[in-house]
TIVO-261944 format. One record per residue: x, y, z of N, C-alpha, C in turn; residue number from 1. Coordinates in steps of 0.2 Angstrom, whole numbers. Last residue first. Example, Ala and Ser with C-alpha at 12.3 -4.5 7.8 and 13.67 -1.06 7.14 Angstrom:
2
- n_x|n_y|n_z|ca_x|ca_y|ca_z|c_x|c_y|c_z|num
- 64|-11|35|68|-5|36|64|0|39|2
- 66|-28|39|62|-22|39|66|-16|39|1
***
This chain:
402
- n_x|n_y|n_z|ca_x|ca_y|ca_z|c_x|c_y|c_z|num
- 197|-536|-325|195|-537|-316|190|-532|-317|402
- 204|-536|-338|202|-529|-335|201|-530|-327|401
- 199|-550|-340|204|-550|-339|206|-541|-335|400
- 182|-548|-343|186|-551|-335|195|-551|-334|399
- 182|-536|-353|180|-537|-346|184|-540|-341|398
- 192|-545|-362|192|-540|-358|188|-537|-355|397
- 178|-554|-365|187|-558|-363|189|-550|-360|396
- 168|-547|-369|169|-552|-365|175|-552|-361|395
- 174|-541|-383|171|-537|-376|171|-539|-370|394
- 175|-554|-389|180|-550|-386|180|-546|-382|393
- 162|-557|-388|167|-560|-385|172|-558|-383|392
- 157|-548|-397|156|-546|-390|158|-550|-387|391
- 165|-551|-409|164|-543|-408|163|-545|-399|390
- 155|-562|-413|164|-560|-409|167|-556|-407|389
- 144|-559|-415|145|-563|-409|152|-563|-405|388
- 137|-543|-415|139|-549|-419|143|-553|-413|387
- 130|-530|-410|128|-537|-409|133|-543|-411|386
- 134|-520|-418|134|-519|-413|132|-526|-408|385
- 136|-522|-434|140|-518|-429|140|-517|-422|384
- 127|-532|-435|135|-535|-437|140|-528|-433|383
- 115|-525|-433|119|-532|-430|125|-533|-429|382
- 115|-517|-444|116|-512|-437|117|-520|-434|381
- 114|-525|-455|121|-521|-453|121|-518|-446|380
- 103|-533|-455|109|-534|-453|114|-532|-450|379
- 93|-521|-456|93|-524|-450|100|-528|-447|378
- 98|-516|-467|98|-512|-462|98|-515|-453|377
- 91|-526|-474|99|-526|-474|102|-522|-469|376
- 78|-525|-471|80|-530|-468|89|-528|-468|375
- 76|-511|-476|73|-512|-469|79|-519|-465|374
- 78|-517|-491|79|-510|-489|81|-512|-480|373
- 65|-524|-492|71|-527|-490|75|-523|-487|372
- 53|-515|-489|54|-520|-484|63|-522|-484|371
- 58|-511|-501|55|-505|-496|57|-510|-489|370
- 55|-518|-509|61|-515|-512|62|-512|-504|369
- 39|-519|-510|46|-528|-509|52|-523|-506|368
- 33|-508|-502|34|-510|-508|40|-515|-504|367
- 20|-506|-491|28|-506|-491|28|-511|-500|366
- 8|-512|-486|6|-508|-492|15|-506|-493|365
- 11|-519|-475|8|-523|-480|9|-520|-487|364
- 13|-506|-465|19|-515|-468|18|-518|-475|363
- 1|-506|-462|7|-500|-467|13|-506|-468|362
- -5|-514|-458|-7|-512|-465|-2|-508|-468|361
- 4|-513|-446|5|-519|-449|-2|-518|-460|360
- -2|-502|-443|4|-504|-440|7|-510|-447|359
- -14|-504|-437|-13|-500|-442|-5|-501|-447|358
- -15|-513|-427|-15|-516|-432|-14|-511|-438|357
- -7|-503|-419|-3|-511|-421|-8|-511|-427|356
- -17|-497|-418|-11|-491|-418|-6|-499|-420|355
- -25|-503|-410|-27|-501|-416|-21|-499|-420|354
- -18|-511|-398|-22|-514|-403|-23|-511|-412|353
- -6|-506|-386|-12|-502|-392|-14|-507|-399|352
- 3|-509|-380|-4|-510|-377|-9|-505|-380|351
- 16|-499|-384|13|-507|-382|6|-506|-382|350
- 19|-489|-400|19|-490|-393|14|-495|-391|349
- 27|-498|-414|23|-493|-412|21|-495|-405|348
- 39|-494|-428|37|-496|-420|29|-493|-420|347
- 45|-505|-441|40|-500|-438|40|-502|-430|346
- 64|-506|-446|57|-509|-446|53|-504|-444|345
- 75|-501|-446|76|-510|-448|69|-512|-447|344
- 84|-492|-442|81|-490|-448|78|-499|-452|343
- 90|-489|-430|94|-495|-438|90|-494|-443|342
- 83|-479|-424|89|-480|-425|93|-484|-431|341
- 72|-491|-423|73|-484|-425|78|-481|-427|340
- 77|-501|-416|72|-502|-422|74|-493|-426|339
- 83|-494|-405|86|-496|-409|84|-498|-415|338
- 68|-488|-400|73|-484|-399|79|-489|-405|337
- 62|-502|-397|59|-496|-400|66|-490|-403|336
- 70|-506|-384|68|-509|-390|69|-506|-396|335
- 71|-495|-376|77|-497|-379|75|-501|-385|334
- 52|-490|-378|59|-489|-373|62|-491|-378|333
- 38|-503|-379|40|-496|-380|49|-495|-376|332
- 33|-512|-393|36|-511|-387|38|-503|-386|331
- 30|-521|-405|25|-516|-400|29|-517|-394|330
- 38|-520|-422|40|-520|-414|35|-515|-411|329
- 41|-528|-435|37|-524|-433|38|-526|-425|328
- 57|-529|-445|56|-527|-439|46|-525|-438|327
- 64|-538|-460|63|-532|-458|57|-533|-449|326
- 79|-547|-457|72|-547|-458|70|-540|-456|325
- 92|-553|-454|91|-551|-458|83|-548|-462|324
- 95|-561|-441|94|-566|-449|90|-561|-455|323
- 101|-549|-433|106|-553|-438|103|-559|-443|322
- 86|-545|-428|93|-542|-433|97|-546|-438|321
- 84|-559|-424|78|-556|-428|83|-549|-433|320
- 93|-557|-414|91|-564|-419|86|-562|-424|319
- 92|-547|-406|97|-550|-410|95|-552|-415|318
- 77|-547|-401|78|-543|-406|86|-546|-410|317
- 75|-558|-392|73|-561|-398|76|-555|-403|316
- 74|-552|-380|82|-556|-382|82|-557|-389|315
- 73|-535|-381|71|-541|-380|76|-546|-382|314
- 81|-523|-369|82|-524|-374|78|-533|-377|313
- 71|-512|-357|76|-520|-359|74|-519|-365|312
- 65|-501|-351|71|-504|-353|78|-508|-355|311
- 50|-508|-355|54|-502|-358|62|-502|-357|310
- 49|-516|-344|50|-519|-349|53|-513|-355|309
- 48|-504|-333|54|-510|-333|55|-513|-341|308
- 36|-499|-334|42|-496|-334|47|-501|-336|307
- 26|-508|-346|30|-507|-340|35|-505|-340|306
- 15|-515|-358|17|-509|-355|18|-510|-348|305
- 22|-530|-365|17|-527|-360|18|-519|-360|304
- 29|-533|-382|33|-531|-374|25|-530|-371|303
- 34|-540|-397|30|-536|-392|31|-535|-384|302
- 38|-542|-412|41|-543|-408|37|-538|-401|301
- 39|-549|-428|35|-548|-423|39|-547|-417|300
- 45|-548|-445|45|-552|-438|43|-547|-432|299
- 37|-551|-462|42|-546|-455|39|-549|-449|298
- 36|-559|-468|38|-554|-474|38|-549|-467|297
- 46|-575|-468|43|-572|-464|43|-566|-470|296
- 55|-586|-471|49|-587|-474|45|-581|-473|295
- 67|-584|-462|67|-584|-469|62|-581|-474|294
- 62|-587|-450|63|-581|-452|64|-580|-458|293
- 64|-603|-454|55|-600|-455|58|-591|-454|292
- 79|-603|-454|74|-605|-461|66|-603|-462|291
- 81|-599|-441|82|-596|-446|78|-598|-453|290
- 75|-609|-433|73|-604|-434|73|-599|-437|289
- 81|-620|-433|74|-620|-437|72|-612|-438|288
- 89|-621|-421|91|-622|-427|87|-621|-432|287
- 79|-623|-410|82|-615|-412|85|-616|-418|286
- 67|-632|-416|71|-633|-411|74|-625|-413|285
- 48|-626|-412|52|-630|-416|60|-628|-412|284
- 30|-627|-406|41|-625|-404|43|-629|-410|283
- 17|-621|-413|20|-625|-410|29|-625|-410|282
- 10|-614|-421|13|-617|-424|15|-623|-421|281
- -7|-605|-424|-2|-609|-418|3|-614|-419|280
- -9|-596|-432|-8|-600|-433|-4|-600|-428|279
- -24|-584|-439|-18|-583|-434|-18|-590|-433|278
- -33|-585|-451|-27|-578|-449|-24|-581|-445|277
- -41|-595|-447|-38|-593|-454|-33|-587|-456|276
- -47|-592|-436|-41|-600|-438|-39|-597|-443|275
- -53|-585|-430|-47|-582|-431|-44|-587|-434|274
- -63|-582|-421|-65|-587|-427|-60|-582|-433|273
- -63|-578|-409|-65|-571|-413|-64|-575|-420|272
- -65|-591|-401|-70|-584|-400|-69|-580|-405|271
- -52|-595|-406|-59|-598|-409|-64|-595|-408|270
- -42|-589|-403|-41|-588|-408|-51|-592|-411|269
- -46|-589|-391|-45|-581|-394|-46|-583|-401|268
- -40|-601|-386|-46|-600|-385|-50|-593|-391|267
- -24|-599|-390|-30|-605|-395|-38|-604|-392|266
- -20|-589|-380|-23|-587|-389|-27|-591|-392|265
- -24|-597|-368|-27|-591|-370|-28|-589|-378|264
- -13|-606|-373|-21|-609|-371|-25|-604|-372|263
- -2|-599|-371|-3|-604|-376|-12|-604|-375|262
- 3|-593|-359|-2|-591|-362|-5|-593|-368|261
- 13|-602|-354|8|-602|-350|2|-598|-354|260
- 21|-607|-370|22|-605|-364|15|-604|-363|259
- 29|-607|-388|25|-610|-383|26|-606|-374|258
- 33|-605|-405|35|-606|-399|29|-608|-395|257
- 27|-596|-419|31|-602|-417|33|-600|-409|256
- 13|-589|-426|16|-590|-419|18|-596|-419|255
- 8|-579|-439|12|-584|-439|14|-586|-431|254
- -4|-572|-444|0|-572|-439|2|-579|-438|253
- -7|-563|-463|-5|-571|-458|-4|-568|-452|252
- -17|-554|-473|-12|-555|-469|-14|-560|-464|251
- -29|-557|-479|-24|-561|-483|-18|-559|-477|250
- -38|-548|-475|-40|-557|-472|-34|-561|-476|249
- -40|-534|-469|-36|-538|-475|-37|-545|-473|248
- -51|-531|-459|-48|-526|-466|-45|-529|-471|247
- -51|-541|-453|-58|-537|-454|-58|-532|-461|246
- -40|-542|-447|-44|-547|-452|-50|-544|-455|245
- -36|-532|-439|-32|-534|-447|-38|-537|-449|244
- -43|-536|-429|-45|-530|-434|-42|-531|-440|243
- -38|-547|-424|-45|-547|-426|-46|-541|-432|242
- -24|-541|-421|-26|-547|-427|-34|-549|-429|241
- -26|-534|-411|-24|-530|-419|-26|-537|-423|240
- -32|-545|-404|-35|-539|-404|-32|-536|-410|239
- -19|-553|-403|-25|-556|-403|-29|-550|-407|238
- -9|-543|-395|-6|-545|-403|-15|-547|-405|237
- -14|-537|-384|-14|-534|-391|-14|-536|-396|236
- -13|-552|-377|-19|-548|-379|-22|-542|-384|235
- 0|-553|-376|-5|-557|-384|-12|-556|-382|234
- 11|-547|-371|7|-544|-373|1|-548|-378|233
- 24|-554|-365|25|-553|-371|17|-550|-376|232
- 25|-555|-350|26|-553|-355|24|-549|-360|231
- 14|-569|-352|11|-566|-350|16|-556|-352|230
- 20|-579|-368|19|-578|-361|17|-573|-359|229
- 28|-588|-376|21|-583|-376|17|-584|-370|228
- 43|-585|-382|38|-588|-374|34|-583|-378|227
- 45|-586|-400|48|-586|-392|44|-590|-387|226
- 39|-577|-413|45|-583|-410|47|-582|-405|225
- 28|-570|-423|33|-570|-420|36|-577|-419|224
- 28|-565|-443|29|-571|-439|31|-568|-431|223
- 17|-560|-455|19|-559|-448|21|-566|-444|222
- 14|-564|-471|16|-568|-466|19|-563|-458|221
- 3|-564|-483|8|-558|-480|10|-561|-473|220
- 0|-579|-491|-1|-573|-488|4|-570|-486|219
- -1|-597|-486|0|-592|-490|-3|-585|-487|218
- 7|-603|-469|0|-601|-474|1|-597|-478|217
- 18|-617|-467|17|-610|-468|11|-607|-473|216
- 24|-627|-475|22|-628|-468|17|-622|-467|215
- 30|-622|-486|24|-628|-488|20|-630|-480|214
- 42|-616|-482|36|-611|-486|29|-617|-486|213
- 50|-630|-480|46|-622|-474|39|-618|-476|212
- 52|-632|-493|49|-636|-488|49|-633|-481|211
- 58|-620|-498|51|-622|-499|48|-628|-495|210
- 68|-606|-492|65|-614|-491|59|-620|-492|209
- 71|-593|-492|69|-596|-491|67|-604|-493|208
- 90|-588|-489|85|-590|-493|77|-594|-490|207
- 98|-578|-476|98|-585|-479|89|-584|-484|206
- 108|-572|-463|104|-569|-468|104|-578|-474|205
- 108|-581|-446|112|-577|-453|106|-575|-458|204
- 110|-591|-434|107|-585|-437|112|-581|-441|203
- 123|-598|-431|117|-601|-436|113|-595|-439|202
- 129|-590|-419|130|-592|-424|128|-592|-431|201
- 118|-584|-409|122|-592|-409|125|-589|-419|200
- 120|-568|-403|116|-576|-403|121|-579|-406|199
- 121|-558|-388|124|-560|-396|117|-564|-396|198
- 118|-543|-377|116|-552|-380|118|-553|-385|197
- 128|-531|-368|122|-534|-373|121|-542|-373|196
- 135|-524|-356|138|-531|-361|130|-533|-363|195
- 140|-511|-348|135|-513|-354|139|-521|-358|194
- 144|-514|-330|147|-511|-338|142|-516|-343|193
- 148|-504|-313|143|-508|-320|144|-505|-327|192
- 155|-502|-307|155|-507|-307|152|-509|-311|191
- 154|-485|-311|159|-488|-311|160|-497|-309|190
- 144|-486|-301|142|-484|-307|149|-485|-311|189
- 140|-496|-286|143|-490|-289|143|-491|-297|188
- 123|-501|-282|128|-501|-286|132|-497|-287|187
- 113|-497|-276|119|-497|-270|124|-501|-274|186
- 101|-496|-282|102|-502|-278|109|-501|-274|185
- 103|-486|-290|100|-483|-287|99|-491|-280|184
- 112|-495|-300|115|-489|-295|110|-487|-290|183
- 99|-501|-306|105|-502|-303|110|-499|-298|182
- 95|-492|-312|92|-492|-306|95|-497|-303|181
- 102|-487|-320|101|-480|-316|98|-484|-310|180
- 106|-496|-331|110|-492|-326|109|-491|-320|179
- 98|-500|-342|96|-503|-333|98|-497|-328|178
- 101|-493|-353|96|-490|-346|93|-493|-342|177
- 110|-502|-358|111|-496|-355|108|-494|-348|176
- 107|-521|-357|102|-513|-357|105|-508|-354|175
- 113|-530|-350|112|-532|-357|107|-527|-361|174
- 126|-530|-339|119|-527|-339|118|-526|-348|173
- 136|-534|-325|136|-532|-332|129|-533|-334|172
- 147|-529|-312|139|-532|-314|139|-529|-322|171
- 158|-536|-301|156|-534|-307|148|-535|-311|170
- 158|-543|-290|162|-538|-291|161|-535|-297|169
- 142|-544|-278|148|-546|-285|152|-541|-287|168
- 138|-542|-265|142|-547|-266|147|-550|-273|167
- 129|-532|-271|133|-529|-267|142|-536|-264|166
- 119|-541|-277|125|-536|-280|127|-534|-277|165
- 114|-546|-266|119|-550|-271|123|-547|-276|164
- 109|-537|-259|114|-540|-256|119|-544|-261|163
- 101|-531|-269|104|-526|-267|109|-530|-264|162
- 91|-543|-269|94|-541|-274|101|-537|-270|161
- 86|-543|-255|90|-550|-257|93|-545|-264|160
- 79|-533|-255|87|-534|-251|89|-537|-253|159
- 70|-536|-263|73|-530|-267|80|-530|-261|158
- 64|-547|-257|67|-548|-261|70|-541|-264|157
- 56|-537|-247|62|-542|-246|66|-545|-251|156
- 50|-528|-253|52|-528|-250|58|-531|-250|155
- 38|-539|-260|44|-535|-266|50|-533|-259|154
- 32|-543|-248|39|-547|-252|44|-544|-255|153
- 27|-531|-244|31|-536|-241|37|-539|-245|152
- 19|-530|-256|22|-524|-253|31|-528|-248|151
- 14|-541|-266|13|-540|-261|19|-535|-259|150
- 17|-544|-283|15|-538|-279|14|-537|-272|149
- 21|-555|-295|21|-557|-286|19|-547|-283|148
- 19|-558|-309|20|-562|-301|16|-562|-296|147
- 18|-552|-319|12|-555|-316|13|-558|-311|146
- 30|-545|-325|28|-551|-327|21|-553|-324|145
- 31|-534|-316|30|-532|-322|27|-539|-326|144
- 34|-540|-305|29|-537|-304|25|-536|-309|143
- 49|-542|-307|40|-550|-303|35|-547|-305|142
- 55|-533|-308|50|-538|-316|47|-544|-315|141
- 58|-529|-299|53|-526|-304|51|-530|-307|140
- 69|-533|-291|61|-536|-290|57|-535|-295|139
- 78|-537|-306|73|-538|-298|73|-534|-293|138
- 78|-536|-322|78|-532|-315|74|-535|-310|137
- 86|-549|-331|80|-545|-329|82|-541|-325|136
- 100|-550|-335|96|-550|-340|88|-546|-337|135
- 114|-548|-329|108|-546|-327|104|-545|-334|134
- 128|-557|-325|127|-552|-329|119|-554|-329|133
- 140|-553|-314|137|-555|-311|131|-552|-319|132
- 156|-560|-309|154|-553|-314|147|-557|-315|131
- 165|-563|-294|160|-565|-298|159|-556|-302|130
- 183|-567|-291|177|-563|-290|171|-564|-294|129
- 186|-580|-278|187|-578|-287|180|-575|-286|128
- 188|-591|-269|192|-585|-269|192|-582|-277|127
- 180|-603|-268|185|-604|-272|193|-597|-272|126
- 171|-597|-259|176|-607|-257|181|-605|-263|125
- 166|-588|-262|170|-588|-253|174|-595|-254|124
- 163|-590|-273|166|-585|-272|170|-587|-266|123
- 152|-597|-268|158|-601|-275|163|-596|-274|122
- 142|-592|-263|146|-596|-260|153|-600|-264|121
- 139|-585|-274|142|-580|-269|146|-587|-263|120
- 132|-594|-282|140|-590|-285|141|-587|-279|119
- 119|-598|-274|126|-601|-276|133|-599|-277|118
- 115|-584|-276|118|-584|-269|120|-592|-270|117
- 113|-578|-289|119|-574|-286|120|-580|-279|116
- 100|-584|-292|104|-588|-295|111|-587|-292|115
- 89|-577|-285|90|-582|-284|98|-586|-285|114
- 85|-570|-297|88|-567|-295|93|-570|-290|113
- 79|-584|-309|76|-579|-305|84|-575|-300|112
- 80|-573|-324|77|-574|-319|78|-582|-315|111
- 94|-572|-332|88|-572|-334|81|-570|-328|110
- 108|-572|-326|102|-572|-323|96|-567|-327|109
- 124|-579|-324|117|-578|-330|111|-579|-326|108
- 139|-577|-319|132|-577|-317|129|-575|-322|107
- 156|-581|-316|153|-580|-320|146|-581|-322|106
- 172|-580|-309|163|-583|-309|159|-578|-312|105
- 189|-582|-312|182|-580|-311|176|-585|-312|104
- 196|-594|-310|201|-589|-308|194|-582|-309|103
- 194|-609|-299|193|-604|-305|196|-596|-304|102
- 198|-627|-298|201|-620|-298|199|-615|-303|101
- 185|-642|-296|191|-636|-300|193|-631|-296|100
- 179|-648|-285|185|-646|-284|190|-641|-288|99
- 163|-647|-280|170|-647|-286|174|-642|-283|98
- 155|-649|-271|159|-654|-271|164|-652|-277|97
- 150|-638|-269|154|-636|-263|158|-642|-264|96
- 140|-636|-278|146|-632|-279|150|-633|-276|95
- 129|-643|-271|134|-647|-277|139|-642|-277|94
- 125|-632|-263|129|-639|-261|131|-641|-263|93
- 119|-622|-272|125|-623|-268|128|-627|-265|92
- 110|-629|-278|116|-629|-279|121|-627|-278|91
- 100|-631|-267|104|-636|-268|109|-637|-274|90
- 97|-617|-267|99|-622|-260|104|-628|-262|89
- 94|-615|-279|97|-610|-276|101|-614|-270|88
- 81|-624|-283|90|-625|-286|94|-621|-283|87
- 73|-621|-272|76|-629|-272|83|-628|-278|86
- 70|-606|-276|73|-611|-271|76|-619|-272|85
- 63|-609|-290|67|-606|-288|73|-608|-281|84
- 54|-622|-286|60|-621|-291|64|-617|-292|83
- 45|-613|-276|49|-620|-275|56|-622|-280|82
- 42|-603|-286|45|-603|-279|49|-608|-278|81
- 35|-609|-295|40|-607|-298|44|-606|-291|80
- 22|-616|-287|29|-619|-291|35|-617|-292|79
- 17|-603|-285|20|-607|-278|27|-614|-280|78
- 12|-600|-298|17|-597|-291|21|-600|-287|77
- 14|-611|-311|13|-606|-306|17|-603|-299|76
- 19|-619|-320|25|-610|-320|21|-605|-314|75
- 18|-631|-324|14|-626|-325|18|-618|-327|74
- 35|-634|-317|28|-639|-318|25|-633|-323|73
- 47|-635|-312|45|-629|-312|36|-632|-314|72
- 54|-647|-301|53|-646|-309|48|-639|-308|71
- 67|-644|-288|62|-646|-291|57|-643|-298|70
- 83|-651|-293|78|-646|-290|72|-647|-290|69
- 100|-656|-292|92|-656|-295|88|-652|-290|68
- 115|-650|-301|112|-651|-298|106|-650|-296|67
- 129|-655|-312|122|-653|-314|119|-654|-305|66
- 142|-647|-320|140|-650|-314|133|-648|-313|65
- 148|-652|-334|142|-647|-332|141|-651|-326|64
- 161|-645|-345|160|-649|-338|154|-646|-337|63
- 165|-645|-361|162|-641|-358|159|-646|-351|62
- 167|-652|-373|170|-650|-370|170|-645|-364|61
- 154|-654|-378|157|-650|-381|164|-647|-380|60
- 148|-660|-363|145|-654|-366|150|-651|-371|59
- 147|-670|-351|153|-666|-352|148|-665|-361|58
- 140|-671|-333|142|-676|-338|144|-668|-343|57
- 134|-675|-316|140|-671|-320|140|-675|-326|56
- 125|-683|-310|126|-676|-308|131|-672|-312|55
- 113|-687|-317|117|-687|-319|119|-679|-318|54
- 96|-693|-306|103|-693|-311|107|-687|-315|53
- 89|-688|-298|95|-692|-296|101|-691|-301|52
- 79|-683|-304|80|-678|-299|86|-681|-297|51
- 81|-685|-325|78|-685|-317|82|-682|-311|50
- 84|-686|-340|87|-685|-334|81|-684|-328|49
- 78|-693|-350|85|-696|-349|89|-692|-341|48
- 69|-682|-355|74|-686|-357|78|-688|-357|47
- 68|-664|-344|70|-668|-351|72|-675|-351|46
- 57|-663|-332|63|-666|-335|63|-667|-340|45
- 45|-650|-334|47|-657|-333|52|-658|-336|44
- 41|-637|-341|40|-640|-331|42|-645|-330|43
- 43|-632|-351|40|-638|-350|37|-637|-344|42
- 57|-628|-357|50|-623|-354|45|-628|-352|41
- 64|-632|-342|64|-627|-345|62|-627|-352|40
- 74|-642|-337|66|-641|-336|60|-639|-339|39
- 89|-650|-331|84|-645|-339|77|-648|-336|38
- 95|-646|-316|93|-650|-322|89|-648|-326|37
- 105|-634|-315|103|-638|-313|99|-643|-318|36
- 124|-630|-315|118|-628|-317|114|-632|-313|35
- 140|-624|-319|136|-625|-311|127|-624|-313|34
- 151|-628|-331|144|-623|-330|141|-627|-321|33
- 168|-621|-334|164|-626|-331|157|-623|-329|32
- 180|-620|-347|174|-619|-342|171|-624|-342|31
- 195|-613|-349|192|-619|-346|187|-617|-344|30
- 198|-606|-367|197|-602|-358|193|-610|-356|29
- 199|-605|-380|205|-606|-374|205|-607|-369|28
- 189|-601|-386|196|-596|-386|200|-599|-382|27
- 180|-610|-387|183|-607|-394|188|-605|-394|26
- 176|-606|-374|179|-613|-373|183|-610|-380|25
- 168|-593|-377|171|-595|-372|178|-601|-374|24
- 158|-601|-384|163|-595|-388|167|-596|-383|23
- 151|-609|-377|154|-612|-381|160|-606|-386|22
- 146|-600|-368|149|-604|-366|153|-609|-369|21
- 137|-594|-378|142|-590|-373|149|-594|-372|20
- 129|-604|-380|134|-601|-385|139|-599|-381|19
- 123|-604|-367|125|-609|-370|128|-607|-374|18
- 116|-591|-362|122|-593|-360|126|-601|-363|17
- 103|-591|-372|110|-588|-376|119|-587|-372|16
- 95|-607|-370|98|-600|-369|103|-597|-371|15
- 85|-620|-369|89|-617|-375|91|-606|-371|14
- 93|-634|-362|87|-631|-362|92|-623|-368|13
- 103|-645|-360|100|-643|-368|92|-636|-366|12
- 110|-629|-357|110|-636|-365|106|-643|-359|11
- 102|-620|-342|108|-621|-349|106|-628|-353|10
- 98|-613|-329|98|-614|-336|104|-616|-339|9
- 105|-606|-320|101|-611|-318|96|-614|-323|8
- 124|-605|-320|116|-602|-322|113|-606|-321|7
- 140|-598|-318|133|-602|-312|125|-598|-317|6
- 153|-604|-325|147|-601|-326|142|-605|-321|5
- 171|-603|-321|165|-604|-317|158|-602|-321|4
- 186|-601|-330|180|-600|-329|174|-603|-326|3
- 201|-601|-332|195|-604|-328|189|-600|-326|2
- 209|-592|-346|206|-592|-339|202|-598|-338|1
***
C-alpha cells in the first residue's frame, strides 16, 4: 500500500508514530510522512533545521515532507495556539505540492486536533480515505490538561472536532473507552476500531548496568519517565514523596524527562529540602531508557484526576510493560484497570498523596521474589496484548478491510 502519514510530530522528535512508520515500511508498504518541523519538547528548532529549511529530506527510507510553523516556545497559550495553527495552515500547502499517489491517509493525533484538517485536504486532492487515530479527546483534554475553559471556545472547537471526524473514514482509538464519547460526537460505532500503542522495539526485559546503576542514588529506586507536565500530577507525586521521607529516607524518586513543570518540582524539591530523595535527572535519549528501567525496583506512572484522563491508556504504560518492571500507578480508569488485570503492579486512586505514599511503603516491604513475580507478569500481559507485531498486523488489516 501507499501510505500518507499526517502527523505534526515525528523523527527526530520522539513519538510512537515514528516506529509505526518504520513497521509499516518493514512490510512493504511506501510511506510518506506530511509533518512539520521538530520542535518538540523544547520550543525550538532542532539542529540543523529552521523555518526555511529543509522541506523534504529521507528517514530510513521514509519521504518526509516537512512543513514550517511556528516554534511552540514555553508551551503557553497563545504560543501553543500559533503552533497549533501555523502547522495546520501551512501544511496544508505543503501537501498540495506532493505529487505522490496514496491509496490511504493516515492521522496521529496526539494533540492538537488541528492535525485532521491538512489530511481532510489530502483526501479531496489525492481521493483516499483517511483512518484518523486519536491519542487524546478533544476538546476534553484542553480542559483536563490546564488549557483552555472558556465555554465559547470549548464550544467551537468541539465542531471543529465532530467536523473532522465526520470527514474521516475511519477512526481508530488507543482506549476502548474512548468509544462512547466518540460516538456521542456523531461517530457511528461501527467506524470506530480499538488500535492501542505498541513501542519501539528496543524496549525489552534486560539486566541492569553498572555504568547506569553509578548515575543513579543508592536505595529503593522509584523511577518515573516522560513530560512532566501539568497531566501527569507532581503535585501528588512531590507531597507522597515528602511523606515517604519522613517515614523511610532510603526510598529514591528518580525523575527522567522534562516539560513546563520541571521548575515547579526543582522549587518543591528545595521548599520541603527533598534533594536527598527526589532527583531531577534531566532527558535522556529513548534509547537509554531501557537500561535506567532496568535499574529501577518499580516504575511510576501518574494521571491528574479527570474524567478524561481515566480513560486513556498512558502512553508510557507499554514500555513500562514490555521492559518488564513491576508497575506503581496514580491514575484512575483504563490505566488502573489493566495494572490490575495483569497483575503487574499497585494502583491507587489520582490526587491522593497519602494513599500514594502508603502505596509505595507497601512496594518497599514486597519481598525481591514478590516484585519480580509482578514484573514477568508485566511482560507477558505485553507480549499478549501490546507487542509491536501483533498490532502491525492489526494495522495492515484495518486499512486493507477499508
Amino acid at each position: 500500500m501507499r501510505i500518507l502519514i499526517v502527523t505534526q510530530y515525528y523523527w527526530p522528535e520522539n513519538f510512537r508514530i515514528n516506529d509505526l512508520s518504520l513497521a509499516l515500511t518493514e512490510r512493504g508498504h511506501q510511506v510518506v510522512v506530511l509533518t512539520g518541523k521538530p520542535n518538540y519538547p523544547h520550543g525550538r528548532f532542532f539542529d540543523g533545521y529552521s523555518f526555511f529549511s529543509k522541506r523534504t529530506e529521507y528517514w530510513n527510507g521514509i519521504k518526509i515532507c516537512r512543513s514550517p510553523l511556528i516554534p511552540r516556545g514555553k508551551g503557553g497559550r497563545l504560543r501553543l495556539l500559533m503552533n497549533y495553527l501555523s502547522f495546520a495552515f501551512l501544511n496544508a500547502l505543503r501537501g498540495l505540492f506532493i505529487e505522490d499517489k496514496f491509496d490511504k491517509i493516515f492521522v496521529f493525533e496526539p494533540s492538537p486536533i488541528t492535525v485532521g484538517l491538512p489530511a481532510i485536504l489530502m483526501k479531496w486532492k489525492k481521493k483516499a480515505p483517511i483512518y484518523f487515530w486519536v491519542q487524546d479527546l478533544w476538546p476534553h483534554s484542553v480542559v483536563a490538561a490546564g488549557g483552555v475553559g472558556n465555554r465559547t471556545v470549548m464550544k467551537y472547537l468541539n465542531k471543529l472536532t465532530r467536523w473532522i471526524y465526520k470527514k474521516s473514514d475511519k477512526i481508530l482509538v488507543q482506549s476502548e473507552a474512548f468509544r462512547e464519547i466518540i460516538e456521542n460526537q456523531g461517530v457511528a460505532r461501527n467506524n470506530i476500531l480499538f488500535y492501542p500503542n505498541s513501542v519501539e522495539k528496543l524496549f525489552s526485559v534486560s539486566q541492569p548496568k553498572d555504568s547506569v546503576l553509578d548515575s543513579l542514588p543508592v536505595g529503593f529506586r522509584i523511577m518515573f519517565a516522560g513530560n512532566i507536565g501539568e497531566a501527569q500530577d507532581f503535585e501528588t507525586i512531590i507531597e507522597a514523596a515528602r511523606l515517604v521521607a519522613a517515614r523511610n529516607p532510603c526510598i529514591k524518586w528518580v525523575i527522567l524527562g522534562d516539560g513546563r513543570k520541571r521548575s515547579y518540582v526543582k522549587e518543591k524539591i528545595i521548599e520541603f529540602n527533598l534533594k536527598d530523595q527526589v532527583y531531577l535527572m534531566g532527558h535522556y535519549p529513548m534509547e537509554k531508557m531501557p537500561e535506567f528501567y532496568a535499574c529501577a525496583d518499580c516504575l511510576l506512572v501518574s494521571l491528574k484526576r479527570d474524567y478524561i484522563f481515566s480513560l486513556t491508556i498512558p502512553s508510557k504504560m507499554q514500555s513500562y510493560l514490555a521492559c518488564g518492571r513491576p508497575i506503581l500507578a496514580s491514575i484512575d480508569g483504563e490505566g488502573g484497570k489493566i495494572l490490575i488485570k495483569a497483575k503487574a503492579g499497585l494502583v491507587v486512586e489520582s490526587e491522593s498523596p497519602e494513599k500514594l505514599a502508603d502505596k509505595v511503603l507497601e512496594f518497599y516491604n514486597l519481598t525481591e521474589i514478590e516484585r519480580n513475580l509482578m514484573g514477568k507478569n508485566a511482560r507477558k500481559y505485553f507480549e499478549a496484548n501490546f507487542e509491536r507485531e501483533l498490532l502491525v498486523d492489526s494495522l495492515e488489516q484495518i486499512l486493507k478491510d477499508g
